[in-house]
C-alpha angles and dihedrals in degrees: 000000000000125000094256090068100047095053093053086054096055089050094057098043085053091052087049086057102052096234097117112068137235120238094240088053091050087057104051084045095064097038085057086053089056092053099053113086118233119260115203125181113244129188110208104208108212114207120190115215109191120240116261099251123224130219132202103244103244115261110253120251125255109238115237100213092183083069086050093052092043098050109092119243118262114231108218110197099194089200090134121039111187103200117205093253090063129085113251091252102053118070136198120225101233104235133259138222139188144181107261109239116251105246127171117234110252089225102056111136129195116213130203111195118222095243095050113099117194127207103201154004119346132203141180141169091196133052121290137212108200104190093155137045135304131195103188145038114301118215122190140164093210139025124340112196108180124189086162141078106265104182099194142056119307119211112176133124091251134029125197119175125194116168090340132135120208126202105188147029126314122211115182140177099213138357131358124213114194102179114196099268096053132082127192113205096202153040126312130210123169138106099277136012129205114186141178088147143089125281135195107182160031110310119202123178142171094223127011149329133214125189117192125203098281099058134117130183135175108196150049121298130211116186139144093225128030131200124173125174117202118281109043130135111231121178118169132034132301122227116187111206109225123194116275106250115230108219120206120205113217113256113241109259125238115268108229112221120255114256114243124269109254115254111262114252106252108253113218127204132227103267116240112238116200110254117235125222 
């Protein structure tokens, strides 16, 4: 038999069979297969993510003052004081301030105006300029310059007098200018006069005392050193004023002790012999 016809057996046993199908079997075997949903296999992966847990908030605890008092204080010195914009190892001085001393300027002046006119003391720790009048006694730790009248005492450190009048006692520190239109009515103490004015009174000084031509005095003078130019008018006594001489008595001078006598030489006497009979 030839392979044609064999094959054509076998096809017809199968059809027998019913192993082969039919067309109209094939199709309602797919539209079956397109009513039936699809089924896939999925895995589901659990995971398990763990609960936030919760804590009480801790009671707070009560503060034992007793402990507080008892602690000692801490004494903090802020010397050094270390900024953030420094390196740990560098340190900035805190600053330090303190209160500026009252002090009272060396310069200050006083001024009297000529047309002021003062009834009564007046003191000063400063110069002063008295171009007015004064009726009372001026006391001053500096200067005093007058152009004015002062009828009262002056007591300063330093007079100068330039068309001034004076009707009272100076007492100055240092040195006295009596220029020729000024008169002083009274007595005068200080260290050194100059004077082309005029004077009535005693003058005493520490140092000297010159009086120029112009000058005029009325009084006696006392004064280490005296210089007079021609032409001034004296009337009273000078008294120079010489160094006190310190006088030094000689101390006693040792006694020397007396030698001692010398010691007598011994006298012997003639020995007496027994006599023999």
């Amino acid at each position: 038999m030839s392979e044609k016809s064999n094959n054509f057996k076998t096809a017809v046993n199968e059809l027998l069979s019913g192993k082969v199908k039919t067309t109209d079997e094939s199709a309602a075997t797919q539209a079956q297969a397109q009513t039936e949903p699809l089924v896939t296999e999925t895995k589901v992966i659990s995971s398990t993510v763990p609960s936030p847990s919760f804590s009480a908030p801790e009671e707070p605890k009560a503060v034992d003052y007793a402990s507080l008092e008892a602690t000692p204080p801490v004494n903090v010195t802020s010397e050094k004081v270390r900024t953030s914009i420094y390196p740990e190892s560098e340190s900035v001085l805190a600053p330090s301030f303190s209160a500026p001393e009252k002090t009272q300027p060396s310069n200050m002046l006083s001024i009297f105006a000529p047309d002021l006119v003062v009834e009564g003391n007046v003191k000063s720790k400063s110069d002063v300029n008295l171009n007015g009048y004064i009726k009372g006694n001026v006391t001053c730790e500096g200067s005093i310059n007058s152009t004015g009248t002062i009828d009262g005492n002056i007591d300063g450190t330093d007079v100068v007098l330039t068309g001034s009048t004076v009707n009272g006692n100076i007492n100055v520190k240092g040195s006295i200018i009596i220029d020729n239109n000024s008169s002083v009515t009274g007595d005068i103490t200080g260290h050194t006069l100059i004077s082309d004015g005029t004077i009535n009174g005693n003058i005493s000084l520490d140092d000297s005392i010159s009086l120029q031509s112009n000058a005029s005095v009325v009084g006696n003078i006392k004064a280490r050193n005296i210089s007079v130019e021609g032409g001034t008018s004296l009337s009273g006594s000078i008294e120079i004023k010489t160094a006190q001489a310190t006088s030094f008595e000689s101390a006693p001078r040792p006694t020397q002790p007396e030698a001692p006598a010398a010691p007598e030489a011994p006298r012997y006497s003639s020995p007496i012999f027994p006599t023999t009979e």
